[in-house]
C-alpha positions as CSV (number, residue, x, y, z in Angstrom):
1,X,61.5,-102.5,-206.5
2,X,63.8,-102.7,-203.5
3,X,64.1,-106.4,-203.9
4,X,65.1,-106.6,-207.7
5,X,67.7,-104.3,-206.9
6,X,69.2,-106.3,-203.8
7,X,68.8,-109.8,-206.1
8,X,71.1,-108.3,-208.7
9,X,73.1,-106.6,-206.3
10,X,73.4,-110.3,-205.3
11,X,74.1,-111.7,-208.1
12,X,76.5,-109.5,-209.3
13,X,78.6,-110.2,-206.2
14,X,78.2,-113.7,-207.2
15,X,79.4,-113.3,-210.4
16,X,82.7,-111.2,-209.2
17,X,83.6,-114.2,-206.5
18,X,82.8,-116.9,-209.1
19,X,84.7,-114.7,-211.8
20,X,88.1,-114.7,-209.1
21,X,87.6,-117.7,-208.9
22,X,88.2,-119.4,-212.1
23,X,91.2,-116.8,-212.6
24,X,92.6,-118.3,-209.4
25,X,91.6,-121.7,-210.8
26,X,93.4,-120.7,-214.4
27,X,96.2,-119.9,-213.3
28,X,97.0,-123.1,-210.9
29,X,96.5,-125.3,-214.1
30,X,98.8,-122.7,-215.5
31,X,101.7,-123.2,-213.7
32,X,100.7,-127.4,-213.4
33,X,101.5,-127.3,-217.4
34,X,104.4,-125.6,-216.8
């Protein structure tokens, strides 16, 4: 049980960095329109 909770716990971190990272990534092609 442990280890299902440490694999999301994983991936939910991963999903948080990868979220930031298209933000970051959104708003560099953002201000490259501009």
């Amino acid at each position: 049980m442990l280890k299902i909770q440490k694999r999301i716990a994983n991936l939910t971190s991963r999903d948080q960095s990868i979220e930031s990272e298209v933000l970051t990534n959104e708003s560099h092609v953002e201000s490259l329109l501009e």
